[in-house]
N, CA, C and O atoms as a Tinker XYZ file with bonds, in Angstrom:
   516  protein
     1  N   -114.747000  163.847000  145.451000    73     2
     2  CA  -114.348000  165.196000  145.809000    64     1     3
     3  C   -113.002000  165.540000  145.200000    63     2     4     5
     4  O   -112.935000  166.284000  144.221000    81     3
     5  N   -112.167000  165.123000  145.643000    73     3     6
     6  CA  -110.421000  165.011000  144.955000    64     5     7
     7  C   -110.537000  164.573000  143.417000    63     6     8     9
     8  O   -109.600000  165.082000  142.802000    81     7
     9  N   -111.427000  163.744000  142.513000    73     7    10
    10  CA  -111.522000  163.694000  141.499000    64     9    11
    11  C   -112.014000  165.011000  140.561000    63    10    12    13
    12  O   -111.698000  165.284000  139.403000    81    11
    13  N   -113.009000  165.807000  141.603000    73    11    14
    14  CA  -113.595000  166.691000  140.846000    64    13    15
    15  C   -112.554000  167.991000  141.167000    63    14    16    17
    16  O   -112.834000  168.980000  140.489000    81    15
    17  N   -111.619000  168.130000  141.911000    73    15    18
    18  CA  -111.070000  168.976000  142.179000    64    17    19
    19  C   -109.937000  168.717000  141.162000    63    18    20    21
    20  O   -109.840000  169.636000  140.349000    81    19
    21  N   -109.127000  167.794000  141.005000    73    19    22
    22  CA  -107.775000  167.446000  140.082000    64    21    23
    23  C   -108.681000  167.705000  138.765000    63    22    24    25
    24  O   -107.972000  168.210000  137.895000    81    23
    25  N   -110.131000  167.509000  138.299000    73    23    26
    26  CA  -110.230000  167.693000  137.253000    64    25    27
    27  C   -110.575000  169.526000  136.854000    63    26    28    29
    28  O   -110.644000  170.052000  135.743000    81    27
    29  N   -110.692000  169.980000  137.849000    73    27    30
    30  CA  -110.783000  171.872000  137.865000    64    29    31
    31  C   -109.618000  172.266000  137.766000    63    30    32    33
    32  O   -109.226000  173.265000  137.163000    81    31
    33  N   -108.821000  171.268000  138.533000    73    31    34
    34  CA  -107.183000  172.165000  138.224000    64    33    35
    35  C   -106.570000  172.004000  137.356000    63    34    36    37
    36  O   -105.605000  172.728000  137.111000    81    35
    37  N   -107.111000  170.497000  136.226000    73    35    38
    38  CA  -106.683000  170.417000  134.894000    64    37    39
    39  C   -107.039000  171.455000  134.041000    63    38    40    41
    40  O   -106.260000  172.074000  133.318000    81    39
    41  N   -108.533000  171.672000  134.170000    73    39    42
    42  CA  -109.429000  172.922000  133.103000    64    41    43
    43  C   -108.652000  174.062000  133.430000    63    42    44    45
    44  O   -108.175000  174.644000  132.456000    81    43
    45  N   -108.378000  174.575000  134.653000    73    43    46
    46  CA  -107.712000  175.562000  134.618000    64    45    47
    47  C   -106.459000  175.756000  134.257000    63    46    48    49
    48  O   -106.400000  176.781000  133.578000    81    47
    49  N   -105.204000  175.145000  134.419000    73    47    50
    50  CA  -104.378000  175.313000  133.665000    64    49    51
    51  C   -104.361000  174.579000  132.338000    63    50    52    53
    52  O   -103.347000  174.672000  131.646000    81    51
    53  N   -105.112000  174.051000  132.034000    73    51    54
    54  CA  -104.600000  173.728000  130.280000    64    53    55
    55  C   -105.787000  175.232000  129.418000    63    54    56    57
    56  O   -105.943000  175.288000  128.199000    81    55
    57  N   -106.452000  176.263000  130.424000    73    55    58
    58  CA  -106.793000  177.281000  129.701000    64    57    59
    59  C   -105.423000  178.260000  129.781000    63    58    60    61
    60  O   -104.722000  178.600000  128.828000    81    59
    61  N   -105.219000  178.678000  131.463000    73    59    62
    62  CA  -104.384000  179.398000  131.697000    64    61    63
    63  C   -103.050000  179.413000  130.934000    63    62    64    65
    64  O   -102.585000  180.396000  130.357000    81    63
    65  N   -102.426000  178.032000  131.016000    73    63    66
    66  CA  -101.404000  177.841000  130.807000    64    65    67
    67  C   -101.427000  177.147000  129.177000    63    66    68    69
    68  O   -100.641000  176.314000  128.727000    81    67
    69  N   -102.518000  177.748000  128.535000    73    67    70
    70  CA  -102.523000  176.760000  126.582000    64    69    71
    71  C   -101.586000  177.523000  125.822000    63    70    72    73
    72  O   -101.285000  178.705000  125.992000    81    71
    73  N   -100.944000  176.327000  124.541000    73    71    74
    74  CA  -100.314000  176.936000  123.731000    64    73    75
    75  C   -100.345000  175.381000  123.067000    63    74    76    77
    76  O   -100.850000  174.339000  123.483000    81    75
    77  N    -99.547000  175.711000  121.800000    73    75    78
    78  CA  -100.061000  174.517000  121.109000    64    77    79
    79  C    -98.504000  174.355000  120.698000    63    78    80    81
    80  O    -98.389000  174.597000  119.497000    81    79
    81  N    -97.102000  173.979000  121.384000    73    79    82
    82  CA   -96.261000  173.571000  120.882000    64    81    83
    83  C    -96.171000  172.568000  120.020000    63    82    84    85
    84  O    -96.770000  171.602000  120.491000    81    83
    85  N    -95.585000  172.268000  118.701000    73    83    86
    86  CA   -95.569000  171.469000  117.951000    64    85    87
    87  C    -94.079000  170.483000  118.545000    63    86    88    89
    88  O    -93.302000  170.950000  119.377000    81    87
    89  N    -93.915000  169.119000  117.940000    73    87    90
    90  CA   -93.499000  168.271000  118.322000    64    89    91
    91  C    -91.874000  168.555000  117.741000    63    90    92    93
    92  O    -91.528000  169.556000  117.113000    81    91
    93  N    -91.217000  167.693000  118.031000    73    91    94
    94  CA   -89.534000  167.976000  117.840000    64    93    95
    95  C    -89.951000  167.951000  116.300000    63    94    96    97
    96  O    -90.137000  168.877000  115.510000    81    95
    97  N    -90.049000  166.306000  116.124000    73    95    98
    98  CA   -90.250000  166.039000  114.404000    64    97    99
    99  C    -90.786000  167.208000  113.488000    63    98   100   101
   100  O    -90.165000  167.661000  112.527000    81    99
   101  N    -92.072000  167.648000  113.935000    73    99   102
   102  CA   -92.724000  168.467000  113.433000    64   101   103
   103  C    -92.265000  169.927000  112.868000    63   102   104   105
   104  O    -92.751000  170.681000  112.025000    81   103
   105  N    -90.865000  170.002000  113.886000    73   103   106
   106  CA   -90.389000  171.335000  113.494000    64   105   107
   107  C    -89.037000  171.194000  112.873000    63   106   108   109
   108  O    -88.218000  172.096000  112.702000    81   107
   109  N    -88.903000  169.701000  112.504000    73   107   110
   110  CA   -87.923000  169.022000  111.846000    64   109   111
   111  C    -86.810000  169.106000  112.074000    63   110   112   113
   112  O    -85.929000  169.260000  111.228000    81   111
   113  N    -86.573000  168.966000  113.974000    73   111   114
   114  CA   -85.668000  169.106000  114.371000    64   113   115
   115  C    -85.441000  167.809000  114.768000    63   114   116   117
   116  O    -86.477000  167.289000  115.184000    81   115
   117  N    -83.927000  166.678000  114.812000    73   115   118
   118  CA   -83.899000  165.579000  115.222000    64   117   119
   119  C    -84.599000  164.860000  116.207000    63   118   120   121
   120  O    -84.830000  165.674000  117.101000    81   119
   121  N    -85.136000  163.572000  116.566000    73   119   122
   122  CA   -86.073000  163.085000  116.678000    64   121   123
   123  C    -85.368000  162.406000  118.227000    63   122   124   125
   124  O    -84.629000  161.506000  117.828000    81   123
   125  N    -85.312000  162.440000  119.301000    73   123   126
   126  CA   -84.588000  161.462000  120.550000    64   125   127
   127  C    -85.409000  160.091000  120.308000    63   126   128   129
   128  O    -86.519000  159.877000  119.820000    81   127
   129  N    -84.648000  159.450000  120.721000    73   127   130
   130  CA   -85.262000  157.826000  120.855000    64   129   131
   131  C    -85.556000  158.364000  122.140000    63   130   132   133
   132  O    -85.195000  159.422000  122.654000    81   131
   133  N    -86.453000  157.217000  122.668000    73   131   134
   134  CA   -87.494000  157.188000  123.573000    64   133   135
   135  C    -86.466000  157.274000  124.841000    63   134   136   137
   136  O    -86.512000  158.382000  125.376000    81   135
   137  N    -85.658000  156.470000  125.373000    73   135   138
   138  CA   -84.749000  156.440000  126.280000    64   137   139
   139  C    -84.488000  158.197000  126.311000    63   138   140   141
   140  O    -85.023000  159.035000  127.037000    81   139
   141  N    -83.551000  158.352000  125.327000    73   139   142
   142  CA   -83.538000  159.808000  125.633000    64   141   143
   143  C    -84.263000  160.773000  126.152000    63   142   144   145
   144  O    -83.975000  161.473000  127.123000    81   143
   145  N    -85.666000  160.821000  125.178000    73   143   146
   146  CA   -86.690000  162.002000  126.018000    64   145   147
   147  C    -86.714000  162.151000  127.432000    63   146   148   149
   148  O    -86.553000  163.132000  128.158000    81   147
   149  N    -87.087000  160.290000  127.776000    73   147   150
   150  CA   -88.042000  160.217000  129.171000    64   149   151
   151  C    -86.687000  160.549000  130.223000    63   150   152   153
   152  O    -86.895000  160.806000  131.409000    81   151
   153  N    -85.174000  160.512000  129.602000    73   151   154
   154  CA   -84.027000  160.732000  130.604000    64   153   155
   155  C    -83.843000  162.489000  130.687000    63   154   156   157
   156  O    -83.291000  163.115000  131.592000    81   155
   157  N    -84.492000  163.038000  129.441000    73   155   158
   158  CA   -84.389000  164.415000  129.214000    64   157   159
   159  C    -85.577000  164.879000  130.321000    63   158   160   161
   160  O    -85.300000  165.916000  130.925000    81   159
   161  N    -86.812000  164.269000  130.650000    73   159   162
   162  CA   -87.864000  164.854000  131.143000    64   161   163
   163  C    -87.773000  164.276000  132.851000    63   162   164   165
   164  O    -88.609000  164.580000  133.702000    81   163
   165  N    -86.601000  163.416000  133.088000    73   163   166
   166  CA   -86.274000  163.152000  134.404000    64   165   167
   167  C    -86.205000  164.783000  135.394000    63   166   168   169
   168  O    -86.831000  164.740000  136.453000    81   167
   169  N    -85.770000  165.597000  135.192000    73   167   170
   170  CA   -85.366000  166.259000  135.732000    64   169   171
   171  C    -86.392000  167.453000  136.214000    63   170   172   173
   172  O    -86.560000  167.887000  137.353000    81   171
   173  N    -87.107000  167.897000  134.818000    73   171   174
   174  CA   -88.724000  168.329000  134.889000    64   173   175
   175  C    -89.395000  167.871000  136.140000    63   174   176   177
   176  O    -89.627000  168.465000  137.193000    81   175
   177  N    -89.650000  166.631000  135.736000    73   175   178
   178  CA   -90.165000  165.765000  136.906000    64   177   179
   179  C    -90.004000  166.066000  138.518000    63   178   180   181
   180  O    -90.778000  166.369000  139.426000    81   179
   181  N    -88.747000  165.848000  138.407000    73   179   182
   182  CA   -88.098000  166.164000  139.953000    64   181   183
   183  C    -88.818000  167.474000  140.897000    63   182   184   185
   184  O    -89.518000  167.667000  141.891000    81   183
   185  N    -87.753000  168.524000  139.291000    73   183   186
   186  CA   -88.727000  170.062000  139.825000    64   185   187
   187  C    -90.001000  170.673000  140.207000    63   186   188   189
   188  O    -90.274000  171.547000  141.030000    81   187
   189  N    -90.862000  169.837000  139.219000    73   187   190
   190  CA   -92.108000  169.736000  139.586000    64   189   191
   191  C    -92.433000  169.266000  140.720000    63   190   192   193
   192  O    -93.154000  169.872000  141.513000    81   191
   193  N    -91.908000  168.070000  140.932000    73   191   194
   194  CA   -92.241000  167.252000  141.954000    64   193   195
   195  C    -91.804000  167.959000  143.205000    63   194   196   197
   196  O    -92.661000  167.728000  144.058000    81   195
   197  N    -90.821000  168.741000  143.706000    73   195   198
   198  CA   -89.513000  168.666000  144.383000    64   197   199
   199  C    -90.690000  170.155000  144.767000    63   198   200   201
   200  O    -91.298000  170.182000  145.836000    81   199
   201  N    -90.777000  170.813000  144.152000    73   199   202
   202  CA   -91.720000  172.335000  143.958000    64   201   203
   203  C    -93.421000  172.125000  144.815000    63   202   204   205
   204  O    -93.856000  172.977000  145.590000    81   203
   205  N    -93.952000  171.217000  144.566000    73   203   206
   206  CA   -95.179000  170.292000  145.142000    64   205   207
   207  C    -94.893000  170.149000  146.976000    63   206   208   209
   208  O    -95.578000  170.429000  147.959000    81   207
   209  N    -93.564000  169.586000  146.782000    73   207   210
   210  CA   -93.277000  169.141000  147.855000    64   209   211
   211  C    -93.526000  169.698000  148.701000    63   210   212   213
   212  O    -94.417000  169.409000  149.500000    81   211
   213  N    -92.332000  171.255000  148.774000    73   211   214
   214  CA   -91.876000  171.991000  149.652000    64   213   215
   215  C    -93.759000  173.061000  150.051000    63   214   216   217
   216  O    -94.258000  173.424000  151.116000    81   215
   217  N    -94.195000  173.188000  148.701000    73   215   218
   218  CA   -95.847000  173.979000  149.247000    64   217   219
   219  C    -96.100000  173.362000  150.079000    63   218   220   221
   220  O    -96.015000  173.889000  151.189000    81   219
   221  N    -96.550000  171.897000  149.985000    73   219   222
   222  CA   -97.287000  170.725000  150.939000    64   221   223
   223  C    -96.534000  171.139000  152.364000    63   222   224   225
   224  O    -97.242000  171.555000  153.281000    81   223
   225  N    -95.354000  171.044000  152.514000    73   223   226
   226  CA   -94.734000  171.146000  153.464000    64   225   227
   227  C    -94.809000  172.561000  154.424000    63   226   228   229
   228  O    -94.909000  172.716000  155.641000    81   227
   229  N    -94.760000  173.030000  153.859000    73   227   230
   230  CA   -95.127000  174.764000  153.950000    64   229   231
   231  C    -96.655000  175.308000  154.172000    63   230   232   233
   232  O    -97.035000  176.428000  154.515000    81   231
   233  N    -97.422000  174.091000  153.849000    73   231   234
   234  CA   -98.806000  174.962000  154.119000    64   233   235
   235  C    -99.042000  174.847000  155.751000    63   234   236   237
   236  O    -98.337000  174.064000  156.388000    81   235
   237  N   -100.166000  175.734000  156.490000    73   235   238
   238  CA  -100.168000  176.233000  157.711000    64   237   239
   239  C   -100.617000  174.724000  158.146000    63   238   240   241
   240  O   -100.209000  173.980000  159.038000    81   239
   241  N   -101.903000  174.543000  156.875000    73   239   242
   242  CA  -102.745000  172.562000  157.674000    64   241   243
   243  C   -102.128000  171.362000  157.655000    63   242   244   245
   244  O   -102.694000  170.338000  158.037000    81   243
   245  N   -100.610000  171.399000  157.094000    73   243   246
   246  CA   -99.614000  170.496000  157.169000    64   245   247
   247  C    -99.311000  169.920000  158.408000    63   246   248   249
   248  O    -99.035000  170.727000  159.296000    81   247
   249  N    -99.285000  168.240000  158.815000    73   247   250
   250  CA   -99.445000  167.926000  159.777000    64   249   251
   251  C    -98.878000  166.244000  159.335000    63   250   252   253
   252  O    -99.482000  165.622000  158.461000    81   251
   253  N    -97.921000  165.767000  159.905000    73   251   254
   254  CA   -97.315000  164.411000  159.125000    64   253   255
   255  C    -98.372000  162.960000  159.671000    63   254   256   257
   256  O    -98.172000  161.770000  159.425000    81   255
   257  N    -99.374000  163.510000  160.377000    73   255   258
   258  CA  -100.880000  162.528000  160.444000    64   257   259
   259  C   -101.519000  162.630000  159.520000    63   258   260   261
   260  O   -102.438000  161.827000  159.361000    81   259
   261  N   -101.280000  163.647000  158.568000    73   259   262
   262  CA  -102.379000  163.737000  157.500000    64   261   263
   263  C   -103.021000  162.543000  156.603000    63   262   264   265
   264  O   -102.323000  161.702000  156.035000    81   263
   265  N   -104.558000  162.579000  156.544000    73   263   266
   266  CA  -105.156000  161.504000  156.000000    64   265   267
   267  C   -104.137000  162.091000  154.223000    63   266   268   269
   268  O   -103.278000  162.913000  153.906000    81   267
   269  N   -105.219000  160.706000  153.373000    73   267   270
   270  CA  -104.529000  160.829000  152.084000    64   269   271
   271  C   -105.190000  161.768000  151.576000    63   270   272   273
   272  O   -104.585000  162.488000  150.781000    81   271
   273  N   -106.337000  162.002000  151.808000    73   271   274
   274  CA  -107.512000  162.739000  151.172000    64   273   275
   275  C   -106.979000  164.398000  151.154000    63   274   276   277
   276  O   -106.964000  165.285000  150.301000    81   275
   277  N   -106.561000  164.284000  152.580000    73   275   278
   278  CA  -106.271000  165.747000  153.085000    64   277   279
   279  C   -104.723000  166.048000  152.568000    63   278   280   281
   280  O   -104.541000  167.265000  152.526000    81   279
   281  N   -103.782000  165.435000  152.240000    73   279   282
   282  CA  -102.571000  165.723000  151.345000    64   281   283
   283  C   -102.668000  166.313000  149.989000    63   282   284   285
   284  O   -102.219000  167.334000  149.469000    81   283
   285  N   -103.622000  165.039000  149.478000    73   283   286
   286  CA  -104.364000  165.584000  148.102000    64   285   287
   287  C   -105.130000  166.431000  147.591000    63   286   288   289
   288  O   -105.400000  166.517000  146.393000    81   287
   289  N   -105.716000  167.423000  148.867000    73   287   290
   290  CA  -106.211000  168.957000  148.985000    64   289   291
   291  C   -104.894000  169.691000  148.843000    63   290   292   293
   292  O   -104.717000  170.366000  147.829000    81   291
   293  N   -103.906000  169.613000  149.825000    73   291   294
   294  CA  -102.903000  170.428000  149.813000    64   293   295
   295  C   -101.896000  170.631000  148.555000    63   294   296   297
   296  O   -101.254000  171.649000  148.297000    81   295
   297  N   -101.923000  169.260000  147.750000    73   295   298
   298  CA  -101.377000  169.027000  146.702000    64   297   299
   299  C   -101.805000  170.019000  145.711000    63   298   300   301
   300  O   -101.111000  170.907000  145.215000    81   299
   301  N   -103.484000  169.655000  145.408000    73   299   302
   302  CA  -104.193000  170.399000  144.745000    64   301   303
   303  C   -104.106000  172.045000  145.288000    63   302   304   305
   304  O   -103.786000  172.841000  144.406000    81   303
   305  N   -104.249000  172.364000  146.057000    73   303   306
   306  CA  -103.408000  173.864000  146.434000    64   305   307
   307  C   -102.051000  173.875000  146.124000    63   306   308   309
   308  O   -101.903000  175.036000  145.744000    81   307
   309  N   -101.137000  173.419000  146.054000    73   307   310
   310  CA   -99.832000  173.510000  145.708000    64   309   311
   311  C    -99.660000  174.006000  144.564000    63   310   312   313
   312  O    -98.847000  174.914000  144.397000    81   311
   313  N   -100.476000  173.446000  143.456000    73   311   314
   314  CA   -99.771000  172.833000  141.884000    64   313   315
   315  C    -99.837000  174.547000  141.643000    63   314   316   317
   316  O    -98.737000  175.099000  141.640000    81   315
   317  N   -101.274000  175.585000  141.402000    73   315   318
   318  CA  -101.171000  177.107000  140.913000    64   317   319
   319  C    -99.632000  177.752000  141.319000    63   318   320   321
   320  O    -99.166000  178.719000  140.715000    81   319
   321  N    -98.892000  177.028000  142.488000    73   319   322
   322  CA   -97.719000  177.993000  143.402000    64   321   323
   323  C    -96.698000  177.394000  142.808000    63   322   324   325
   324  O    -95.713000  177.170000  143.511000    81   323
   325  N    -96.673000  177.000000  141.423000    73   323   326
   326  CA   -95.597000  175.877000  141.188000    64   325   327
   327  C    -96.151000  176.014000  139.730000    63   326   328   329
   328  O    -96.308000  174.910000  139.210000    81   327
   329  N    -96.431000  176.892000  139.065000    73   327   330
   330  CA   -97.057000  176.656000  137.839000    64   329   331
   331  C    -96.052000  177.207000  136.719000    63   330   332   333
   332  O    -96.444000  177.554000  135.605000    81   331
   333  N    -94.367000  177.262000  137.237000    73   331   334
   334  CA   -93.457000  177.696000  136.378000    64   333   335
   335  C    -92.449000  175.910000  136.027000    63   334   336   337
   336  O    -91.876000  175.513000  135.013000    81   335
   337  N    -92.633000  175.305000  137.320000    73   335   338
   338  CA   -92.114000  173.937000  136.771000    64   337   339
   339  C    -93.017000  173.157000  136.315000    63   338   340   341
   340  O    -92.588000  172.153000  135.747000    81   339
   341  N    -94.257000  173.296000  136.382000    73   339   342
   342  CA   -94.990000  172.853000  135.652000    64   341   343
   343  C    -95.422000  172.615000  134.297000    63   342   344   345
   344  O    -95.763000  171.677000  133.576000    81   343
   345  N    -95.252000  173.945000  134.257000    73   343   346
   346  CA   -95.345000  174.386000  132.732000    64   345   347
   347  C    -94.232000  174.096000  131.982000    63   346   348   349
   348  O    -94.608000  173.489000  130.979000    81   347
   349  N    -92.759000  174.274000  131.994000    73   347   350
   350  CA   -91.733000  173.725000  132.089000    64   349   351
   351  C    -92.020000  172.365000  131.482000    63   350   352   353
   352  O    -91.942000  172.144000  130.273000    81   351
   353  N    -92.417000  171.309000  132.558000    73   351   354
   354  CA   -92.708000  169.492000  132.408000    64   353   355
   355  C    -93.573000  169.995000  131.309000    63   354   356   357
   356  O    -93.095000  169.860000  130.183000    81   355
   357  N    -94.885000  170.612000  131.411000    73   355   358
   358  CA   -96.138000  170.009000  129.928000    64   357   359
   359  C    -95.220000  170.322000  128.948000    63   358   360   361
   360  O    -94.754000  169.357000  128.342000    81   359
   361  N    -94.719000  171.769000  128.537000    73   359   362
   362  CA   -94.300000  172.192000  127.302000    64   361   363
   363  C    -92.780000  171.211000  127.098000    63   362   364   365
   364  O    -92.229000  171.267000  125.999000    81   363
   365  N    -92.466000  170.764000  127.664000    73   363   366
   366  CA   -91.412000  170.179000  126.832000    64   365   367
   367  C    -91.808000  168.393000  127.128000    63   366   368   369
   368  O    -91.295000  167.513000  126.436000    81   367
   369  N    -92.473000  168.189000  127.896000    73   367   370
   370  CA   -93.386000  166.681000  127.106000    64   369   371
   371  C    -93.894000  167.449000  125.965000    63   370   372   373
   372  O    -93.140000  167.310000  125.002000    81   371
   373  N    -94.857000  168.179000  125.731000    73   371   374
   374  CA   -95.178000  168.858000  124.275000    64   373   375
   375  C    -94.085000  168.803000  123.204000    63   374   376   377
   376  O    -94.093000  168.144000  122.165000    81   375
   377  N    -93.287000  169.505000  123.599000    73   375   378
   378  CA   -91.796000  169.593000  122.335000    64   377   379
   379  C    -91.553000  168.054000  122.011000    63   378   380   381
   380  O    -91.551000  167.727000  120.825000    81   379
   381  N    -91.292000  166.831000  123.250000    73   379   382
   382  CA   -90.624000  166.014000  123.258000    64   381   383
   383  C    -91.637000  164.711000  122.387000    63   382   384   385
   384  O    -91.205000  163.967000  121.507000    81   383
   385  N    -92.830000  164.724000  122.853000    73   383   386
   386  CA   -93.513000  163.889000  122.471000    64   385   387
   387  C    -94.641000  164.044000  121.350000    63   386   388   389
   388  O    -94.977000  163.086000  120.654000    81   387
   389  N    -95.238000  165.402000  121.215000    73   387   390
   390  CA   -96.220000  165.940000  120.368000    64   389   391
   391  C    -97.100000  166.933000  121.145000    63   390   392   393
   392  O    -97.294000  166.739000  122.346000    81   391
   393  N    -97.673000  168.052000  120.474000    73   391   394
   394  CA   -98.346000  168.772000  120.873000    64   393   395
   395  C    -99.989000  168.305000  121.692000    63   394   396   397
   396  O   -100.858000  167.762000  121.010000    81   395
   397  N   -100.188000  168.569000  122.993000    73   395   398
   398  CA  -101.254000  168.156000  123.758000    64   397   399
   399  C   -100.942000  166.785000  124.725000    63   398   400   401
   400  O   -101.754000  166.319000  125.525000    81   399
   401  N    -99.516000  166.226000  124.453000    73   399   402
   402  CA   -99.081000  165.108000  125.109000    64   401   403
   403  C    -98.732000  165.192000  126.819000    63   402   404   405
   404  O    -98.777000  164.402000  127.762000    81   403
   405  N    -98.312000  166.831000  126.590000    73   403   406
   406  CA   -97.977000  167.091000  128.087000    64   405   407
   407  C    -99.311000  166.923000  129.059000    63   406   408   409
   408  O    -99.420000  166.156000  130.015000    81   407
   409  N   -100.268000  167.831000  128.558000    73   407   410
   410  CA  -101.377000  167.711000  129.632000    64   409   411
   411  C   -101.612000  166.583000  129.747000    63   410   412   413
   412  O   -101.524000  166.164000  130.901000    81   411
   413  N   -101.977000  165.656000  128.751000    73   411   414
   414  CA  -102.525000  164.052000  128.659000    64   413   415
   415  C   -101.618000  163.621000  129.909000    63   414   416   417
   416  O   -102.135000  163.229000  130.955000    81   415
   417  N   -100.104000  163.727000  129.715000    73   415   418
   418  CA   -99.491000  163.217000  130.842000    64   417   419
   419  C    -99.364000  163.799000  132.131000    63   418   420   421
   420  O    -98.981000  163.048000  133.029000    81   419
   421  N    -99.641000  165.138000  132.440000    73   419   422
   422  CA   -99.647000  165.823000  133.363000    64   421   423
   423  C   -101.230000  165.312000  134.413000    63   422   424   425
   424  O   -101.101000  165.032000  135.605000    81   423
   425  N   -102.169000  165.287000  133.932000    73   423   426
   426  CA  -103.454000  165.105000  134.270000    64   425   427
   427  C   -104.145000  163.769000  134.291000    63   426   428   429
   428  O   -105.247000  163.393000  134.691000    81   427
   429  N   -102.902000  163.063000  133.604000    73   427   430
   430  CA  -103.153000  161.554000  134.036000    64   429   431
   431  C   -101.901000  160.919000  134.968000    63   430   432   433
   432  O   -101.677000  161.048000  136.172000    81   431
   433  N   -101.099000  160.103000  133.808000    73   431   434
   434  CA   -99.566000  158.966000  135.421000    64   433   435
   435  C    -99.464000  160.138000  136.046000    63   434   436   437
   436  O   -100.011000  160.202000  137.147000    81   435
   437  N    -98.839000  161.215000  135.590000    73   435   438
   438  CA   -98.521000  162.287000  136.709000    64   437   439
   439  C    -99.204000  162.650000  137.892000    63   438   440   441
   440  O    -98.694000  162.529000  139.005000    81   439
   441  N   -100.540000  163.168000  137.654000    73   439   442
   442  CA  -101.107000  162.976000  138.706000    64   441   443
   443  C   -101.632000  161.532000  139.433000    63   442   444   445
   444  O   -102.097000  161.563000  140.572000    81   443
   445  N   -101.578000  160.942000  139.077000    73   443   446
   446  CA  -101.635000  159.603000  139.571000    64   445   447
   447  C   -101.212000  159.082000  140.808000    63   446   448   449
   448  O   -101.772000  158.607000  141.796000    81   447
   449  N    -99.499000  159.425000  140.291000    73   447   450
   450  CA   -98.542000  159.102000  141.419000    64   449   451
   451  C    -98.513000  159.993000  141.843000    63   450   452   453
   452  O    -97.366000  159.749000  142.219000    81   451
   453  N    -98.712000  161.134000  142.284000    73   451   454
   454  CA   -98.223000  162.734000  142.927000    64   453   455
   455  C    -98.569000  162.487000  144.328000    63   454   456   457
   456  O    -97.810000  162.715000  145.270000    81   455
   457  N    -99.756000  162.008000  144.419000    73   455   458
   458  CA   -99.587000  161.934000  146.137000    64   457   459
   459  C    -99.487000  160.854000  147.118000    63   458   460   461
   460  O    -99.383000  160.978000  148.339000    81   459
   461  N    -99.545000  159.464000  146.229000    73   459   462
   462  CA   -97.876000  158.775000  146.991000    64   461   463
   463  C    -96.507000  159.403000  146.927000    63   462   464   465
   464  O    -95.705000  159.390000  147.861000    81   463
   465  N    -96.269000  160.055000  145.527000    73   463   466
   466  CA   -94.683000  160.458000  145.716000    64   465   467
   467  C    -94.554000  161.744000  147.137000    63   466   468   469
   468  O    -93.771000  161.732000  148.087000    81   467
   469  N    -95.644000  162.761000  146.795000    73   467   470
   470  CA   -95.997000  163.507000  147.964000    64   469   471
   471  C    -95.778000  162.868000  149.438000    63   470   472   473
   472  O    -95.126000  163.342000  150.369000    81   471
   473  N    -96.531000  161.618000  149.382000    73   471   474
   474  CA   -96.574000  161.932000  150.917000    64   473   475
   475  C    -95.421000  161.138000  151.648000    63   474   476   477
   476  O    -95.209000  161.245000  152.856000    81   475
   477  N    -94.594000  160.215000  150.672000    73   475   478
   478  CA   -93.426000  159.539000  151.072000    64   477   479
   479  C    -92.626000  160.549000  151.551000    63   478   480   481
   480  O    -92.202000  160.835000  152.671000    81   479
   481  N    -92.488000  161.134000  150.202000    73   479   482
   482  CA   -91.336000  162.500000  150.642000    64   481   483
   483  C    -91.858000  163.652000  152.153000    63   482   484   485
   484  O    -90.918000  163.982000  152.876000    81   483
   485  N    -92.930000  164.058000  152.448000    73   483   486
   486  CA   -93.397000  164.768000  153.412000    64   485   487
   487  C    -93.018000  163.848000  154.375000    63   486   488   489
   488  O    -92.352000  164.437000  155.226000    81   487
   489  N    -93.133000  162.753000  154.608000    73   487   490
   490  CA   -93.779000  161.720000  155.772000    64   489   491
   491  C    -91.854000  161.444000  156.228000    63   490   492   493
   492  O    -91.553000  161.300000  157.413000    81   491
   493  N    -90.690000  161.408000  155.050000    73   491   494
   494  CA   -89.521000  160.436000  154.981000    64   493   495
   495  C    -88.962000  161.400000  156.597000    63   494   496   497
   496  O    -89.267000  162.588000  156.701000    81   495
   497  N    -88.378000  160.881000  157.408000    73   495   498
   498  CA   -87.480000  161.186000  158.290000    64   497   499
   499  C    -85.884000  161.407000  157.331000    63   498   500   501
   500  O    -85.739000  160.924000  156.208000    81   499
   501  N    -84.815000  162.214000  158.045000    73   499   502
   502  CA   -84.221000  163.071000  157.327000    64   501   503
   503  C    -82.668000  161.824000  157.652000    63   502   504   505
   504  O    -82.608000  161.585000  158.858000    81   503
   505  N    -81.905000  161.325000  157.104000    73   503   506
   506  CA   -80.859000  160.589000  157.824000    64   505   507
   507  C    -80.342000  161.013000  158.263000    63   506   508   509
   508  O    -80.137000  162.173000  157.905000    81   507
   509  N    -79.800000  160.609000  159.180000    73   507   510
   510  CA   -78.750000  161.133000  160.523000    64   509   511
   511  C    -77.327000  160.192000  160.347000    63   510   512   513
   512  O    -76.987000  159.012000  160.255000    81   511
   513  N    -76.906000  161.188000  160.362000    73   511   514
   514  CA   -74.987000  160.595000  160.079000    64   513   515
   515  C    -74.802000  160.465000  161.500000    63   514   516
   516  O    -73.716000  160.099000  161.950000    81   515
């Protein structure tokens, strides 16, 4: 069910959201070593992530019992409400790594980890000074 759903929300934004950025090299602009990019795309990450979060948190069926199954619905509702940091992360994995690299990574590790990172962060109690 959650497989066939993460794979509708891939089709849909890599239509919605297509463009075919070409790669740094490609536009023969200096090249980051690898360290660099993935420290450049730290932050993407976050937003994206950080953007995921707060929907999950915010939706009405949000409930910190939630099975995994049922996070990963809400997730999958999240991502369309969040489709400016999103896009953001693909297109500049695109710039950073080569054109079509973002989705590859968006729709694979990315989603991968999204709803462990999801539900740690939903689930974390807040510290108390």
């Amino acid at each position: 069910m959650i497989l066939a759903t993460v794979f509708g929300v891939s089709l849909v934004l890599q239509t919605s959201l297509s463009g075919t950025p070409r790669s740094s090299a490609e536009r023969g602009e200096p090249v980051l070593a690898l360290h660099q990019r993935d420290a450049a795309m730290l932050p993407l990450l976050h937003r994206a992530t950080e953007c995921i979060v707060r929907k999950v948190k915010g939706d009405p069926r949000f409930h910190a019992e939630l099975r995994a199954n049922d996070i990963s619905d809400l997730i999958v509702d999240a991502i369309p409400n969040c489709e400016q940091p999103v896009r953001s992360l693909i297109d500049t994995h695109d710039r950073m790594f080569g054109a079509g690299s973002g989705e590859v990574f968006f729709t694979g590790p990315y989603l991968d980890i999204l709803p462990a990172a999801v539900t740690r962060q939903v689930t974390e109690k807040p510290a108390t000074k």
